[in-house]
C-alpha positions as CSV (number, residue, x, y, z in Angstrom):
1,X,25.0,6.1,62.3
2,X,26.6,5.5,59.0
3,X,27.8,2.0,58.0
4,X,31.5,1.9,56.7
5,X,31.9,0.4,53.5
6,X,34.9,-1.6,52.8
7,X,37.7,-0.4,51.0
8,X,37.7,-3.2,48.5
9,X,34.6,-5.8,48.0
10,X,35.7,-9.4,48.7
11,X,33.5,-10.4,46.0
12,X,36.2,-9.2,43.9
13,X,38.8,-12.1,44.8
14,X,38.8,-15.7,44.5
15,X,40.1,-18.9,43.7
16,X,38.7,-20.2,40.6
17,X,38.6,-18.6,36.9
18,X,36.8,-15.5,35.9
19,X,36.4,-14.7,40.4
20,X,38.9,-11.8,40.2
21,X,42.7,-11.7,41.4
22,X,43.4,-14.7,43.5
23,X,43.1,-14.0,47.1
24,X,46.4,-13.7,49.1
25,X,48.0,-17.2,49.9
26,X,44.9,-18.9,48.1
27,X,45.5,-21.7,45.4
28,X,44.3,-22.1,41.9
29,X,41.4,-23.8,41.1
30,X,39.7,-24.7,37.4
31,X,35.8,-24.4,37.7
32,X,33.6,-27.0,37.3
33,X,33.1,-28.3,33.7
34,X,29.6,-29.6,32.7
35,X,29.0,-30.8,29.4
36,X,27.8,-27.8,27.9
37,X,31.2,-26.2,29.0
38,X,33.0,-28.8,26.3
39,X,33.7,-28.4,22.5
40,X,32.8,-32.5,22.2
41,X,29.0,-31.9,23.0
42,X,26.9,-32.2,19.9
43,X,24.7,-29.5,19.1
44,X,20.6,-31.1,19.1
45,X,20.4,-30.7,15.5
46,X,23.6,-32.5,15.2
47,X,22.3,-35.5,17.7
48,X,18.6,-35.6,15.5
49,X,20.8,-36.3,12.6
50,X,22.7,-39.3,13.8
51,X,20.3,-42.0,13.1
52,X,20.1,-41.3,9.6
53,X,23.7,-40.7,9.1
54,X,25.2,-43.6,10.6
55,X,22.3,-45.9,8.2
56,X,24.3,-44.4,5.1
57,X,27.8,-44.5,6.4
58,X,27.4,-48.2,7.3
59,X,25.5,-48.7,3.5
60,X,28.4,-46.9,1.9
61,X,31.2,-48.6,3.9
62,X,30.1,-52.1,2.1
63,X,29.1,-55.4,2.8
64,X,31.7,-56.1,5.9
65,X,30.3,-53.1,7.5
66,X,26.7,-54.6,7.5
67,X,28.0,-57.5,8.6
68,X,30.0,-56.6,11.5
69,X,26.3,-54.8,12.6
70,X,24.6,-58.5,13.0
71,X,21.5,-58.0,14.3
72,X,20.9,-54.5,13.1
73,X,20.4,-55.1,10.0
74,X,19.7,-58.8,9.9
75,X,17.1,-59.1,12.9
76,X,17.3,-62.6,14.9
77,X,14.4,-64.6,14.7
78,X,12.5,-65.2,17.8
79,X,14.1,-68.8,19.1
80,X,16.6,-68.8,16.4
81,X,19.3,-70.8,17.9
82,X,22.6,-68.2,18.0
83,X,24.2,-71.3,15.6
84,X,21.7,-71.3,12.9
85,X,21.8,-67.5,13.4
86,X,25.2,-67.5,13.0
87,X,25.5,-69.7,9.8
88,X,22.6,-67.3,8.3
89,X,24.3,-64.3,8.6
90,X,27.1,-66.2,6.6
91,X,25.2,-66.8,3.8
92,X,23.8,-63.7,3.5
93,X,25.0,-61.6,0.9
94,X,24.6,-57.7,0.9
95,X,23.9,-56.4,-2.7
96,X,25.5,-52.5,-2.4
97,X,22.9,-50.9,-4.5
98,X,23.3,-47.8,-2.5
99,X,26.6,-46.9,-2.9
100,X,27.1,-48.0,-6.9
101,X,23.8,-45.5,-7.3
102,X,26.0,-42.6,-5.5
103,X,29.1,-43.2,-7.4
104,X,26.9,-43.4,-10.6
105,X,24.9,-40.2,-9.8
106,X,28.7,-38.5,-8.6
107,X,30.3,-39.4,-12.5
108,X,26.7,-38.3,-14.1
109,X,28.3,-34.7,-12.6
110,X,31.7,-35.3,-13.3
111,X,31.6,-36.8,-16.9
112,X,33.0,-33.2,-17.8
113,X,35.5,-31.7,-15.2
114,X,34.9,-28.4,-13.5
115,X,36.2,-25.3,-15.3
116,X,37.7,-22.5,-13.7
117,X,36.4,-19.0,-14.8
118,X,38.5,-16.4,-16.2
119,X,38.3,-14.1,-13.2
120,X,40.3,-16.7,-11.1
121,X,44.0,-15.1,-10.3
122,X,46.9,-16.9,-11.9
123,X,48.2,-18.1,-8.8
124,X,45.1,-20.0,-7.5
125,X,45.0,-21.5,-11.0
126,X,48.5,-23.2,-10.0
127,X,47.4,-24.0,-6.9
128,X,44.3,-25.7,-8.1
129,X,46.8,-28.1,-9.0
130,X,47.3,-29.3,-5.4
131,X,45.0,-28.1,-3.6
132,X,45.4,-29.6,-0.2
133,X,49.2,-29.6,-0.1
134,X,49.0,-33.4,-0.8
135,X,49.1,-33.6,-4.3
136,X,45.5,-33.6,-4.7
137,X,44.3,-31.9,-7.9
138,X,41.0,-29.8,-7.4
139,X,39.2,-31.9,-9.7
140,X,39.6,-34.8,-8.0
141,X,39.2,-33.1,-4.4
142,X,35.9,-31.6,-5.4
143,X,34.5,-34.7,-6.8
144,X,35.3,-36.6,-3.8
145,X,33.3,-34.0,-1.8
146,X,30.7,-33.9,-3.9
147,X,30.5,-37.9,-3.5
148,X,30.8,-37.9,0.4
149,X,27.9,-35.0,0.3
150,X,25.7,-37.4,-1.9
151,X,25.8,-39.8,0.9
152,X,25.7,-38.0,4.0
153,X,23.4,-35.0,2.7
154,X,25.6,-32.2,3.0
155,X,29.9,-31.6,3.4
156,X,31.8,-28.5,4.0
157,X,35.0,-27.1,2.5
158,X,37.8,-25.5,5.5
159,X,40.2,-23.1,3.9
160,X,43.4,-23.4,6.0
161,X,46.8,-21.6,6.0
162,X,49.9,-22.3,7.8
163,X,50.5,-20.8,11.3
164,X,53.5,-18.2,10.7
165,X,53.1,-15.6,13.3
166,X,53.5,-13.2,10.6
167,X,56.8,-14.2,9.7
168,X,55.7,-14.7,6.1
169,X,56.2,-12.3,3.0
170,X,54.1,-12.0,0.4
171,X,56.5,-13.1,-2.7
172,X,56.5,-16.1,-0.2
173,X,52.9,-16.6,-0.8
174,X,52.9,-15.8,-4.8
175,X,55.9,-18.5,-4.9
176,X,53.4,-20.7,-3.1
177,X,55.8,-21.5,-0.5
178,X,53.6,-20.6,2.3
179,X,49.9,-20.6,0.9
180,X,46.3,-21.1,1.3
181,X,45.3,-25.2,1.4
182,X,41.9,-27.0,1.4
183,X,40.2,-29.4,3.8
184,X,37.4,-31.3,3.5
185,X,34.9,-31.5,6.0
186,X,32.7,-34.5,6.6
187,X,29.4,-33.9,7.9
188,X,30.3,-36.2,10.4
189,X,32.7,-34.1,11.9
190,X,30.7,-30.5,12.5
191,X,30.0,-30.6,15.9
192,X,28.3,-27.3,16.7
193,X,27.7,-24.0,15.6
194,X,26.2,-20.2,16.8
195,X,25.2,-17.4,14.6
196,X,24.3,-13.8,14.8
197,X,22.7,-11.7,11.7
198,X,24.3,-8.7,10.4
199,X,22.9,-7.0,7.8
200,X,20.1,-9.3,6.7
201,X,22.6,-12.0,6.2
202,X,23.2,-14.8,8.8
203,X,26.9,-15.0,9.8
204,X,28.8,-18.0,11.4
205,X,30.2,-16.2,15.2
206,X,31.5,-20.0,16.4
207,X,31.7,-23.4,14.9
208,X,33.5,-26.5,16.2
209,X,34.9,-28.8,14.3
210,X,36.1,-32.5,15.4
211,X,39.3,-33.5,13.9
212,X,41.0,-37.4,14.6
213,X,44.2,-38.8,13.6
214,X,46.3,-41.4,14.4
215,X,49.3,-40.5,16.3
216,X,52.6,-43.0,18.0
217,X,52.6,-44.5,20.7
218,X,55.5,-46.8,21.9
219,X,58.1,-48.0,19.3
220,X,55.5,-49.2,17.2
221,X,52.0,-48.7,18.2
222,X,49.4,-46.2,17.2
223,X,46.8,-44.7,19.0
224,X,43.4,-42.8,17.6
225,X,43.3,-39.0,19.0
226,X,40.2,-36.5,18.7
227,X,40.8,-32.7,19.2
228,X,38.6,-29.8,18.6
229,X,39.1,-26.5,16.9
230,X,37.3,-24.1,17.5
231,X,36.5,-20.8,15.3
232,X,35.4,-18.0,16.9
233,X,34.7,-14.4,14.9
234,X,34.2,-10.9,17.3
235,X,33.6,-8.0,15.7
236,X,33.9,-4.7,17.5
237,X,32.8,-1.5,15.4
238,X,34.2,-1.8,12.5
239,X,36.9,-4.4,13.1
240,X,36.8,-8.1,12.6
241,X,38.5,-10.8,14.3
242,X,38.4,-14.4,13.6
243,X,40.5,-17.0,16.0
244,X,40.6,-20.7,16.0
245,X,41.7,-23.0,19.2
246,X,42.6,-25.9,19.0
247,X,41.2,-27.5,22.2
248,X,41.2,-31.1,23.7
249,X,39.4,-32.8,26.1
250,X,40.6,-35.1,28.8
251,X,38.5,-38.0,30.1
252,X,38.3,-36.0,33.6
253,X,36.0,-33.5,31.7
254,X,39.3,-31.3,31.2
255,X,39.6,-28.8,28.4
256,X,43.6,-28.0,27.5
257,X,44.9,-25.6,25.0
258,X,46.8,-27.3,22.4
259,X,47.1,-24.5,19.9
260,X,45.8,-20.7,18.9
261,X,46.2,-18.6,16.3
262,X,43.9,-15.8,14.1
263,X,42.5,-16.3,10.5
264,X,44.4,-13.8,8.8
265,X,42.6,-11.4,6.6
266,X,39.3,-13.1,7.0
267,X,36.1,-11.3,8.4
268,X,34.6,-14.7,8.1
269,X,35.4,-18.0,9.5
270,X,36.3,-19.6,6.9
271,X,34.0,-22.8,6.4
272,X,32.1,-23.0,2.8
273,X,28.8,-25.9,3.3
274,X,28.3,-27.9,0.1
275,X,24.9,-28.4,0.0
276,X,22.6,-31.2,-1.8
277,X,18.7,-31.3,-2.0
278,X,18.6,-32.9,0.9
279,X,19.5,-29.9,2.9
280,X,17.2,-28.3,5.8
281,X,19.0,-25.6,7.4
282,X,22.6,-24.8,8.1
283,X,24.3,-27.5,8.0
284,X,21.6,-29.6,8.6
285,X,20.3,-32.2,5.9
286,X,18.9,-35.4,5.2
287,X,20.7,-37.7,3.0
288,X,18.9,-37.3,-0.3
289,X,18.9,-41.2,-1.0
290,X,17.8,-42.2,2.5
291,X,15.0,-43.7,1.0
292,X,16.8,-45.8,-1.0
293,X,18.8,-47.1,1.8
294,X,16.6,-48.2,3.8
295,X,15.3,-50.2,0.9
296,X,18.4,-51.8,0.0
297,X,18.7,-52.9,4.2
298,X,15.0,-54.5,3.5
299,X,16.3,-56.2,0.0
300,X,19.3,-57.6,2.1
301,X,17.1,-58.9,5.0
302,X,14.5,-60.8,2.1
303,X,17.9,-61.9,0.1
304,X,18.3,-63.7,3.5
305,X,14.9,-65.4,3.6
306,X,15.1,-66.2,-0.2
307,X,18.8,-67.7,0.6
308,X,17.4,-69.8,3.4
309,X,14.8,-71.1,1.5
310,X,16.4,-72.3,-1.0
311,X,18.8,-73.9,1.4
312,X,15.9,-75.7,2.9
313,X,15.0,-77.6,-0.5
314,X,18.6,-79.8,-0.2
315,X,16.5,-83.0,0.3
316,X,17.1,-85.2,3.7
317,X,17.2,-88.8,3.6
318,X,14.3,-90.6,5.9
319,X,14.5,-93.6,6.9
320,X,11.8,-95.8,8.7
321,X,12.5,-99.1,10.4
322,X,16.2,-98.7,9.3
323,X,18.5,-99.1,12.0
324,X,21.2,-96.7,10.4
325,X,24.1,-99.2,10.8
326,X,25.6,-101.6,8.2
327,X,26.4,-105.8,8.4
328,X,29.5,-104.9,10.5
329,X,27.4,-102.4,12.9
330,X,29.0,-99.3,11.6
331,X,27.2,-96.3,10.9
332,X,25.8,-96.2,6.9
333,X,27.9,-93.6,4.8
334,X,25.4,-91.9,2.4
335,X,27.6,-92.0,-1.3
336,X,26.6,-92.4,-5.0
337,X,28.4,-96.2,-4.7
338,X,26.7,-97.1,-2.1
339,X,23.0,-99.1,-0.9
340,X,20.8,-100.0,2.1
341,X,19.4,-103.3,2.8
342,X,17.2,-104.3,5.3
343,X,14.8,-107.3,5.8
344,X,12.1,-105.5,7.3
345,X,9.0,-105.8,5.0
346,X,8.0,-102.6,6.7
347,X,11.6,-100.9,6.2
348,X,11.3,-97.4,4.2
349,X,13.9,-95.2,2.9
350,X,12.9,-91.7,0.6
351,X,14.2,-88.3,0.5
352,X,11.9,-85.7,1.8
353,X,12.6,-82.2,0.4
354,X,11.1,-78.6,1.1
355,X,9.2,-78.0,-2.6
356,X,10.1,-74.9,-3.3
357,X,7.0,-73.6,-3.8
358,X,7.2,-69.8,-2.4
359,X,10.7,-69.4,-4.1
360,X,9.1,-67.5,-7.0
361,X,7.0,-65.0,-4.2
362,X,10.2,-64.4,-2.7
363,X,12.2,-63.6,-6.0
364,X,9.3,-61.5,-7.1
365,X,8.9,-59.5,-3.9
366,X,13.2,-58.9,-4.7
367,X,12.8,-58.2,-8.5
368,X,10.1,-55.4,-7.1
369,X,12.1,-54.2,-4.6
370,X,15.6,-53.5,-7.4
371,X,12.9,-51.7,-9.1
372,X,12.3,-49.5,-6.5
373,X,15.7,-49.4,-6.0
374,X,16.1,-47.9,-9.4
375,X,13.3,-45.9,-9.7
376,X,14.8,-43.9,-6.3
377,X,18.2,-43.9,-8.0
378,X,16.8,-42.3,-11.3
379,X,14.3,-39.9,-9.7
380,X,17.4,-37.7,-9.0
381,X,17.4,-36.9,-12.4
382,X,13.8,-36.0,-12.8
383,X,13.0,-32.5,-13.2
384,X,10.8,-30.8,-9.9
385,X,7.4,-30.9,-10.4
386,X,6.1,-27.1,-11.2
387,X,2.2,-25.5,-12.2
388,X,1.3,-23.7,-15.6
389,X,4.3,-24.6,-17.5
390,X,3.9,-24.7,-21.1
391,X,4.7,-27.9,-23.8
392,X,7.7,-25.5,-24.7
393,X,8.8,-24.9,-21.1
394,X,8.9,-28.5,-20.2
395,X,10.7,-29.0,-23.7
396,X,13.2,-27.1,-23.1
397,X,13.5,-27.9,-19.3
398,X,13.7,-31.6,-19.3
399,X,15.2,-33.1,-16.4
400,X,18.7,-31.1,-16.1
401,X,18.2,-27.4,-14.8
402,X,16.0,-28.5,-12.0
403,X,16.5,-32.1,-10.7
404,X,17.6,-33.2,-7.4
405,X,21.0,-33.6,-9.1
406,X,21.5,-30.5,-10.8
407,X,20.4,-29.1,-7.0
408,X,23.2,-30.8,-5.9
409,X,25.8,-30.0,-8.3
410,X,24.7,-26.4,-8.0
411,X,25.1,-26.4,-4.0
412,X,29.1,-27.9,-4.9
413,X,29.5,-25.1,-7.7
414,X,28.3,-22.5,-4.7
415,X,30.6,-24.0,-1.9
416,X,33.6,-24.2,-4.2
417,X,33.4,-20.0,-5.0
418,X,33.0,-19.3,-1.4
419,X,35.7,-21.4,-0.7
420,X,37.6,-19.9,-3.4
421,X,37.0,-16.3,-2.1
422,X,38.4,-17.4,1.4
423,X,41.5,-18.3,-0.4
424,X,41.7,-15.4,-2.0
425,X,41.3,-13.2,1.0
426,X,44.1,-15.2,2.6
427,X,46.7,-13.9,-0.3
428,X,45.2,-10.2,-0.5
429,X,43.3,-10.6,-3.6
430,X,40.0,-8.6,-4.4
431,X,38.4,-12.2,-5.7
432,X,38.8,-15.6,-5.8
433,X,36.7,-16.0,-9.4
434,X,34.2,-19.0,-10.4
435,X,33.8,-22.3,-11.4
436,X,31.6,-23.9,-13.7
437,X,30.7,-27.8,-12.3
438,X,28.8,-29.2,-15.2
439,X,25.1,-29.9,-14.3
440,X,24.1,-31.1,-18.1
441,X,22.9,-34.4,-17.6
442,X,20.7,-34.0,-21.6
443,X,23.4,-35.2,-23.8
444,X,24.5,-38.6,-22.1
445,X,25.0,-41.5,-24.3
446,X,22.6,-44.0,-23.4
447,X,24.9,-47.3,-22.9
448,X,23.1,-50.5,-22.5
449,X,23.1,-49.9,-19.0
450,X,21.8,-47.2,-19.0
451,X,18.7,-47.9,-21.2
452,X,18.1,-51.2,-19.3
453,X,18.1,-48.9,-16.0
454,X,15.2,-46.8,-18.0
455,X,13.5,-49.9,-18.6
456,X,13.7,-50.7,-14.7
457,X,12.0,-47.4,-14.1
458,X,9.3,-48.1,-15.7
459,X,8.8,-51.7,-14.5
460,X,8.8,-49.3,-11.2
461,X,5.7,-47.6,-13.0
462,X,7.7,-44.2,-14.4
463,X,5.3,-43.5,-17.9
464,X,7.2,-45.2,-20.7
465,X,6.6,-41.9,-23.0
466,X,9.7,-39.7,-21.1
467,X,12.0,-43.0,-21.6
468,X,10.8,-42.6,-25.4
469,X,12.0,-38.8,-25.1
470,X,15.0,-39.7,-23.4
471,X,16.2,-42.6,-25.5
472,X,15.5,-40.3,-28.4
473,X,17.4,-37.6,-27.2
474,X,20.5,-39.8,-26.3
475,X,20.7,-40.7,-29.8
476,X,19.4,-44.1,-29.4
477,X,15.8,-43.7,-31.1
478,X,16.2,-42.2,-34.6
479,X,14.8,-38.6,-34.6
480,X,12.4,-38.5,-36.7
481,X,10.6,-41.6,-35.2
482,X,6.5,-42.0,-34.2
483,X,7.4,-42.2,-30.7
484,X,3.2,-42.4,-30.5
485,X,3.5,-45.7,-32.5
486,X,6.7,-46.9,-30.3
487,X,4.8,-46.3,-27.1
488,X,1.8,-48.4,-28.7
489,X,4.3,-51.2,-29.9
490,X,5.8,-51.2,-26.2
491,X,2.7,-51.7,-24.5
492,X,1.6,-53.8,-26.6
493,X,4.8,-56.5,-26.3
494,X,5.0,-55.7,-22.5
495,X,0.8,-57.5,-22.5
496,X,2.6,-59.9,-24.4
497,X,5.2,-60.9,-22.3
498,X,3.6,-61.0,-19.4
499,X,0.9,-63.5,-20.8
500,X,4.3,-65.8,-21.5
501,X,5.6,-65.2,-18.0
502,X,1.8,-66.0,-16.7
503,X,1.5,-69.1,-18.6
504,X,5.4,-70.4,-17.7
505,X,4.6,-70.0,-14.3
506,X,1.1,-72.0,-14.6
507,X,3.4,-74.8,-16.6
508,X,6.1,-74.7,-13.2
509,X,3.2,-75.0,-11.0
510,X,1.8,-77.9,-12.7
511,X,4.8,-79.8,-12.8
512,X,5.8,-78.9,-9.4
513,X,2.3,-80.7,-8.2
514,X,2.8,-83.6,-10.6
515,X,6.1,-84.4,-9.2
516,X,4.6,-84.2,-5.1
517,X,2.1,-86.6,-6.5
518,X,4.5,-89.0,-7.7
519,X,6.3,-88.1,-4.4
520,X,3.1,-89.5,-2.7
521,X,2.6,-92.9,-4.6
């Protein structure tokens, strides 16, 4: 007997998304969402880099910031009562070493300004001139990138253009009525990403980005409000299509369409990464002066110590078979016009005081940490360390073509042309040209602070030879010195000096015992 198929499977019908036509008289329902079905779930490589990210965006944000934290930066003593906890954390003071080295390194870079190449097109030379449809000049936009990238380890550069549902016309566009416009992209703010490989290149199929802004609410009020867009890039045969969404999430795990539209003229989503040397993959990185910040956390945690020690040397007035009160039994009042009395033989009344005597330890162990401090901050400029170069190689090298800054500056110069051929696409043109972003860092006049930062380094240990060179370079040594003999001269006077520093410190020490002796008597 032969079993009679159905005309039409059932499979083929259902209630929910992506189960067919809905069955007759059925009702609507959305699928279940799990967190892997929302644009708001972090990638992993996005969650590993967290830790390290939010250290640097608390360092950069300044000494409120670290505040606000408490106890994550300035650890609670075991027992400490929350008062004297409290009143510590006031008197704390956080020395922002981090962020003045990142806005240092950032105008090392921008001492000269970027300089458009020839092959740019007229119109994206005007539109350089505000380049994000806010009056920001690309200069300025590109150095504030490059900054943001210093701190967080790498940034990214969206190429946008208004959604016109092709109503535009291209004398439109060469007006700059309707035109191509920059965003930039904080690490922060790259949420995931997938890619695919096509011809030995890797190529970005879906990336989500997080965008917030502040929108009204009531008559007065304002509210914080996080959407996602999503790019998406399909390519079938020859043809490619790349969409965005713009997609938010509801706290009932609900994804609504806010917006659509397609990328037009792209065949790539249009995202350029500006990279630094701390970079590890696609936009992955670690900041490149981590190191440095979580030194200048521990130089705020012993400025703390330092600051309550010297606190604790305020002498405190003891008082043995002293009553505390005066002839009218009221309590004494401690004033420079004012004494105690007492007819008790056995009466005593002396300050007793903290001596001070590991105040020098703890300003040393700070001095050595600022060196450190400054020694991470200049190693940026410091060429890579590479085999069988010659004396002329190095010469010539020096510490531009190859430092961690010049790697930098090189991964901004990189991001900016991609970004600039995204714009271009966007108008119809073949290319959008170069840019030169300067990476010279030779030919800086050594200010004072500048040389006294060199002289930091190599308190920190760097050979005093290449701070010779250096200072020789910058114009500050006369060329046609014996650096040999200035290197002899410098040692010499650095023995020197530290014999006087050893033999103030024996003279402190001897007075500081002297004076607990008389103390004693």
């Amino acid at each position: 007997m032969t079993a009679t198929m159905p005309l039409t499977d059932p499979t083929d019908f259902g209630n929910r998304p992506s189960e067919g036509p809905l069955r007759a008289g059925g009702v609507a329902m959305s699928s279940p969402v799990t967190d892997q079905d929302l644009p708001s779930t972090p990638s992993p490589v996005v969650q590993a880099q967290q830790k390290a990210l939010q250290l640097v965006r608390d360092l950069e944000a300044g000494a409120e910031r670290i505040r606000d934290q408490s106890t994550v930066y300035l650890p609670k003593e075991a027992g400490e009562h929350p008062e004297n906890y409290r009143t510590r954390l006031a008197r704390s003071v956080f020395h922002n070493f981090f962020g003045r080295t990142v806005e240092g390194l950032t105008g090392l870079v921008f001492r000269k300004d970027p300089v458009l190449g020839d092959d740019v097109p007229a119109v994206m030379r005007l539109q350089w001139e505000n380049l994000d449809l806010a009056g920001t000049h690309g200069d300025v936009f590109v150095r504030d990138l490059f900054q943001d990238a210093g701190v967080a380890g790498h940034a990214a550069i969206l190429v946008e253009y208004p959604k016109t549902d092709g109503a535009q016309g291209y004398g439109q566009e060469l007006r700059g009525e309707i035109r191509p416009y920059w965003v930039p992209i904080r690490k922060d703010d790259i949420r995931s990403w997938r890619t695919t490989t096509e011809d030995g290149h890797l190529v970005l199929t879906q990336l989500v980005l997080r965008e917030c802004q502040y929108v009204a609410t009531g008559a007065y009020g304002e509210k914080e409000q996080t959407r996602w867009r999503v790019f998406r890039r399909a390519r079938t045969g020859e043809t490619v299509v790349v969409s965005w969404e713009l997609l938010e999430v509801t706290p009932d795990k609900k994804v609504h369409t806010v917006d659509q539209g397609v990328c037009r003229n792209q065949v790539e989503i249009p995202v350029a990464e500006v990279i630094t040397n701390g970079r590890t993959g696609l936009f992955a990185s670690q900041p490149p002066l981590l190191d440095l910040a979580y030194l200048n956390v521990a130089h705020y945690q012993q400025w703390s110590d330092y600051a309550t020690v010297l606190h604790m040397t305020i002498p405190l007035l003891f008082g043995a078979g002293v009553d505390g009160k005066d002839a009218q039994g009221q309590d004494l009042t401690i004033s420079v016009n004012a004494a105690i009395w007492s007819t008790d033989p056995q009466a005593k009344l002396s300050y007793v005081y903290h001596d001070g005597s590991t105040l020098a330890e703890h300003k040393a162990a700070l001095d050595a940490l600022k060196s450190d401090m400054g020694a991470l901050g200049l190693a940026m400029l410091a060429p890579q360390k590479r085999t069988a170069e010659t004396a002329e190689a190095k010469r010539l090298d020096k510490a531009t073509s190859d430092s961690a800054l010049a790697v930098a500056a090189r991964g901004l110069q990189d991001g900016i042309e991609r970004a600039l051929g995204f714009h271009a696409r966007y108008l119809s043109l073949a290319d959008g040209g170069s840019i030169a972003v300067n990476r010279d860092f030779e030919g800086i006049l050594l200010d004072a602070p500048v040389m006294t930062a060199y002289a930091t380094l190599v308190a920190a240990g760097f050979p005093r030879r290449a701070v010779l060179e250096v200072l020789q370079q910058g114009g500050r040594i006369p060329p046609d010195a014996n650096l040999d003999e200035l290197e002899m001269e410098w040692a010499a006077g650095s023995m020197a000096d530290e014999e006087r520093r050893r033999e103030e410190r024996e003279r402190q020490e001897a007075e500081a015992r002297a004076a607990r002796g008389e103390m004693a008597a």
